[in-house]
N, C-alpha and C positions, 0 to 999 in steps of 0.2 A: 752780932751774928743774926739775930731775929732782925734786924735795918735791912743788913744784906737780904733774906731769905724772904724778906717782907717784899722787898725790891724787887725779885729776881720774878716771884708768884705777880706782881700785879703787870711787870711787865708780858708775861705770858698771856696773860690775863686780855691787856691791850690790844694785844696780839690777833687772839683768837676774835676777839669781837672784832678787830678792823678787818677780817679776813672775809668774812662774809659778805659785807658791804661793798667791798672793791671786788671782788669777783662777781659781784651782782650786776654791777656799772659796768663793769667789763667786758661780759657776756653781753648787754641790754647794748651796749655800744657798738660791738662787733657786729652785733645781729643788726645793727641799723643801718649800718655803713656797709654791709651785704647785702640787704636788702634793696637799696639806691644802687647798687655796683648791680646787681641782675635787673632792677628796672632800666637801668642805663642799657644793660646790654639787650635785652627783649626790642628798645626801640632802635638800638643800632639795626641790630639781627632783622628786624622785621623783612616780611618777605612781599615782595611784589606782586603784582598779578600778572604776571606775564605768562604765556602759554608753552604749555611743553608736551614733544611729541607725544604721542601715545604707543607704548609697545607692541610689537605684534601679535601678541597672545590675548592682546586687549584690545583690539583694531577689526574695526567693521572691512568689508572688501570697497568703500568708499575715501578713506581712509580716516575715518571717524571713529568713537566710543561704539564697541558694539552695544548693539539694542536686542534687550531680552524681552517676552512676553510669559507669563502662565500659563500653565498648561494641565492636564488630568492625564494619565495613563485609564483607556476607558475599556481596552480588550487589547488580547496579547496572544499571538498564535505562531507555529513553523511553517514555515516559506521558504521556497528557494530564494537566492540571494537579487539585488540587482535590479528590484520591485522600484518600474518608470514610477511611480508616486510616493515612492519614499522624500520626503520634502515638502512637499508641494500641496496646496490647502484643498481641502476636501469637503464636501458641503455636508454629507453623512460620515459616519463611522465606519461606515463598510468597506473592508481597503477590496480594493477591485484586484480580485488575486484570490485564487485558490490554496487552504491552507495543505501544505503537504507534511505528514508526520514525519517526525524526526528533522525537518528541512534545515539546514546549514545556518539560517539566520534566526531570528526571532524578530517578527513582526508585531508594533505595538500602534495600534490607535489613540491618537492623545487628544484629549478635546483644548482646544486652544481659549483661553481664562481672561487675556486684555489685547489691546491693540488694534488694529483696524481688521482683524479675523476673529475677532472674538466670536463666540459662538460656532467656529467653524470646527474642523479637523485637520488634521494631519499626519504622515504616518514618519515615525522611527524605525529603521533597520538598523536591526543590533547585531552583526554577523559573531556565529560562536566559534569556538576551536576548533571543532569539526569543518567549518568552512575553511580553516587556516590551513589545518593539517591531514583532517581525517580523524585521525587518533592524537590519544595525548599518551605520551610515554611514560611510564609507573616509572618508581628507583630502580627497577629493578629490568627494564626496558621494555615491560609490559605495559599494557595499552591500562588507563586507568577504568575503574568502571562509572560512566556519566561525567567525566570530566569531558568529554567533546561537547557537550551539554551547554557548558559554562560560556558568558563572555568571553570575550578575545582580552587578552590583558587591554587596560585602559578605558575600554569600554563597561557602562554603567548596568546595575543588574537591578533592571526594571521589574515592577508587579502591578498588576491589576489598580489603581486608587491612588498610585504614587503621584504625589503632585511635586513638579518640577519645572525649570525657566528653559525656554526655548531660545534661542539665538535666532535673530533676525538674519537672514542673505539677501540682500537685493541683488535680483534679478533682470532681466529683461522680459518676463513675463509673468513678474511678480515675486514676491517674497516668496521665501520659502526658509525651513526651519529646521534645527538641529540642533539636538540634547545640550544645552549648557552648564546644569546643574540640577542639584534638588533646590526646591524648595526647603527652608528652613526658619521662614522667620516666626511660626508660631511655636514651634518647639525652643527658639531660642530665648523668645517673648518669657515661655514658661519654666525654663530653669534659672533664667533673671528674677525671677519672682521667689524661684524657692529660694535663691541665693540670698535676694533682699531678705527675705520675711525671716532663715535663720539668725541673718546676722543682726536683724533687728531683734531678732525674740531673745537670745541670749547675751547683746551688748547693748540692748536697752537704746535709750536717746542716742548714747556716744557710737552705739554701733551704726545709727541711720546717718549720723555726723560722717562717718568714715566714708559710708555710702557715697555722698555730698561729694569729699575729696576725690575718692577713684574716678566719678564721674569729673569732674574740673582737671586732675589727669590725663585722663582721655582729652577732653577739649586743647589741655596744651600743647599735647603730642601732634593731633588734628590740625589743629588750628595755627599753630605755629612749629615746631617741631621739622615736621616731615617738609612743610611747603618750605620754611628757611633754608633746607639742606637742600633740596631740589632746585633752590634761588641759587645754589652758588654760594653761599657761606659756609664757612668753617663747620664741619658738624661736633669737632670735638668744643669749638667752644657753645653753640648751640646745644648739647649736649650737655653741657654745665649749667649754663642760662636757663635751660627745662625742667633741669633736675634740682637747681635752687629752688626755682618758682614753686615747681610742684611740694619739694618740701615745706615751704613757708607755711603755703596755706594748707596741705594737708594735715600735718602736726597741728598747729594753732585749731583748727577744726574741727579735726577727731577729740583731741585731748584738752583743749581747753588754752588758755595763755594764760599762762604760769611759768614760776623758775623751773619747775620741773620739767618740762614741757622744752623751753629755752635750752636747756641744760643737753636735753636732746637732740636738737636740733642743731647747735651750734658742735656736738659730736658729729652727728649724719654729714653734716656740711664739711669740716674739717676732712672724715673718713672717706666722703670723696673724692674729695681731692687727693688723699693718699691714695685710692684706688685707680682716679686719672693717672697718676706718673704709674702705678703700678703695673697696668694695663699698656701703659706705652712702654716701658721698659719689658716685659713681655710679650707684647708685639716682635718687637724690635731683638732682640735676644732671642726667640724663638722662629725668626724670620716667617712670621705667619702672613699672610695675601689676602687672606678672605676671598679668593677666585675659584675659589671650591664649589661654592652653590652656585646653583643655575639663576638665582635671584640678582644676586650682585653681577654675574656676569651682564643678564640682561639690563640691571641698569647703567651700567659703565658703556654699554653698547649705544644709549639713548639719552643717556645723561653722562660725559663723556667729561661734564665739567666737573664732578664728585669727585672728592680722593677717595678708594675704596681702601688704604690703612686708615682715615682718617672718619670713615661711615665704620671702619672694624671698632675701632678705638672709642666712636660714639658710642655705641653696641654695647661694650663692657662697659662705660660709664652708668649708662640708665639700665640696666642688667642687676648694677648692683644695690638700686634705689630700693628697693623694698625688703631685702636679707638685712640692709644696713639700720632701714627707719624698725625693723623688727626689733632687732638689738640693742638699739641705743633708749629707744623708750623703757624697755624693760628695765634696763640695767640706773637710767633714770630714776625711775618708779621704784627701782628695789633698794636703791642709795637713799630717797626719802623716807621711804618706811621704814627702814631699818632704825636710820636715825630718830626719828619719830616715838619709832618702839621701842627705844631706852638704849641705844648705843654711846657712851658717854661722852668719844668723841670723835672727830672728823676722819682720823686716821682707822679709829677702829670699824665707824660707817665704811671707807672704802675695804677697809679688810671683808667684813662679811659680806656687801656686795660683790664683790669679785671671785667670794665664792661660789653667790648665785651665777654669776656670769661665766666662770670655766664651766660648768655643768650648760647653759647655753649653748656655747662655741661649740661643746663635742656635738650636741645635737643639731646643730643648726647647721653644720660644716655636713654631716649626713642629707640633710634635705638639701643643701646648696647641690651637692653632689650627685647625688640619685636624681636629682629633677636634671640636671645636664645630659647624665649614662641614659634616661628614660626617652628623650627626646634625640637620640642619637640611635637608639636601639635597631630603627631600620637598617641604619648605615654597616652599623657591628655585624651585622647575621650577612649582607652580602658579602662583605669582608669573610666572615667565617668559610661561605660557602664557595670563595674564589681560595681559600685554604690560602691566608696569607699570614704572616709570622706576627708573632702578636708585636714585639716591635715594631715591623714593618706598618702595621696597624695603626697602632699609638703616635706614631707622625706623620702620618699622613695629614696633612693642611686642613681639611673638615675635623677630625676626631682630635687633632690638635687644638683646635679653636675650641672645641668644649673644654678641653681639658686647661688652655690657660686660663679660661670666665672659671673654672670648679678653683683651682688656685690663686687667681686674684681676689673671688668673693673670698675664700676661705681666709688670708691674710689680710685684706679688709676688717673683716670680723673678727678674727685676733686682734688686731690693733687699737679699734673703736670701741673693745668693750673698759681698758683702761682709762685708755682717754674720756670717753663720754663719765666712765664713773667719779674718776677724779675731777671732773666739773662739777659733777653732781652733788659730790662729796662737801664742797668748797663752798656750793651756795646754800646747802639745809644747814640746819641748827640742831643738831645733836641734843637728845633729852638730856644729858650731862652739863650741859652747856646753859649758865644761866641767861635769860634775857639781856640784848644790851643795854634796858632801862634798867635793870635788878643791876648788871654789875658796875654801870657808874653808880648809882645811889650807895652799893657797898666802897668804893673807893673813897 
């Protein structure tokens, strides 16, 4: 009986130590032959140089890229409307025009900041709702008080200092200019900075690492991404091929190359592939179009060679790259420790990691969710205010599209936090667990 039972412990024994080693090789192997299978496909995918229209909401009247200059808002006054130098460059500030109170528009002086006008002027007419209407109607069909005041919906509400880009018109007597935008690159300059500087103050080196990634993100989105899909390639597999890349080196990056790390990665990579079918099968079962925004429509009008189920279907792919690299590193990381911290053995590692991980899912499945309702929000209140049935609401093709990306992230996330643990599980060494040098030397 002790031969038997002597037999039965070393064979377990065996066991447990070859488990480690072959899930190591396993992992390290799959992650390699992944790795060559998205380089392979980045040089298939690459994208051309070749030229594509420009749309018309992005088109000069030459038919080129419009051209914007800087500008100042330098004096702002009421006018009646209609003002012959609205446009048109001005060598002083003084718009040639008599200010009248109350007047229908609102006349702004802008000093013009680059371009072959610099230094000059020019005047903005900003007509208000008083020119539109006269009055504006209360709830109650009462004239509002100072709402005639206001821009005309669409139009920009300008002040004294505002610095903003003007839009080029060529003319036949010359350029002449019209509101494009604010200005924004130093305020955007300055929340980039507070953005680094927390994320470096509280994550240390690994948080400037992360930095590093989002930035080389960006580049592949840029740089290969957008122009592959615009080439005429498949976006959903492009969409796979961006979102490997990105993981590779973002994970390895941030966190270092380790099993840990591995462990993760080869979950994130697995989970989206379960969220690609997930995503198509919700597409397709929810017969969703993505012809809702005015975005896709215009690009299907100009780029006619896109599939627009298949730019839907990219969309939820890379949608779901950052809820998923969130989850599977933790759930990583909490399988090491645990084991680490005297869990005895592989099985009981993945038990209490997975308890960290339901406590996760519920949270993360609220963020996944409220970040979709938040960015949908405009849509819900016009819907409210056309008094349409909340049904009627919930499938409509726009508010449907959020709500399949809130359902497939959230079943993505169920699914990856198993899987990534039980890798994880498989490749630490449980403090129960003696060394594989200790337990040959005891055999």
């Amino acid at each position: 009986m002790e031969r038997t039972h002597h037999g039965h412990s070393h064979s377990l024994t065996d066991i447990s130590h070859m488990l480690s080693p072959f899930a190591r090789w396993l992992v390290i192997g799959t992650l390699a032959v992944t790795a060559v299978a998205v380089t392979i496909g980045m040089i298939v995918l690459w994208p051309s140089d070749s030229e594509h229209p420009v749309p018309t909401q992005f088109r000069a009247a030459d038919g080129g890229s419009i051209q914007t200059v800087d500008g100042e808002v330098v004096d702002q006054f009421r006018a009646n409307c209609l003002n012959p130098a609205a446009g048109s460059v001005l060598e002083t500030a003084d718009i040639p025009v008599n200010p009248v109170a109350g007047g229908p528009c609102i006349l702004n002086a802008v000093r013009i900041d680059s371009g072959e006008a610099a230094g000059r002027y020019t005047v903005l007419e900003i007509p208000t709702k008083g020119a539109q209407s006269g009055t504006e109607p209360g709830p109650e069909g009462t004239p509002t008080p100072g709402a005639s005041d206001e821009p005309q919906a669409g139009q920009p509400t300008l002040h004294v200092g505002d610095a903003i880009r003007l839009s080029t018109v060529p003319g036949p007597e010359g350029n002449r200019y019209t509101f494009f935008d604010f200005q924004r690159g130093t305020a955007t300059i300055v929340w980039a900075i507070l953005f680094i500087a927390a994320i470096v103050l509280v994550a240390a080196w690994r948080g400037f690492r992360s930095i590093l990634g989002l930035a080389f993100a960006f580049v592949v989105l840029g740089g290969f991404t957008l122009p592959a899909i615009l080439d005429g390639s498949s976006p959903v597999a492009v969409a796979v091929v961006s979102s490997a890349a990105i993981l590779f080196v973002v994970l390895y990056l941030a966190h270092g190359v380790s099993l840990r790390t591995s462990s993760a990665l080869l979950g994130t990579l697995t989970s989206l592939l379960m969220a690609g079918l997930l995503s198509w099968l919700a597409i397709e079962t929810m017969n969703l179009t993505g012809l809702s925004g005015d975005q896709t429509t215009n690009l299907q009008v100009y780029q006619g060679n896109i599939s627009v189920s298949g730019l839907l279907l990219a969309g939820f792919i890379i949608g779901t790259l950052g809820v998923l690299n969130d989850v599977t590193i933790t759930q990583a990381s909490a399988a090491f420790e645990l084991a680490a911290a005297g869990e005895p053995t592989r099985l009981a590692t993945f038990k209490a990691a997975m308890r960290v991980g339901r406590d996760h899912i519920a949270s993360t499945v609220y963020t996944l969710v409220f970040a979709y309702a938040g960015s949908a929000l405009p849509l819900m209140l016009l819907f409210s205010v056309a008094q349409q049935p909340l049904g009627g609401l919930l499938t409509t093709d726009v508010v449907a599209v959020e709500l399949a990306r809130s359902f497939v992230g959230g079943i993505a996330i169920a699914l990856s936090v198993p899987l990534t643990t039980a890798i994880a599980a498989a490749l630490c060494r449980p403090a129960g667990m003696p060394s594989p040098a200790a337990a040959h030397a005891a055999s």
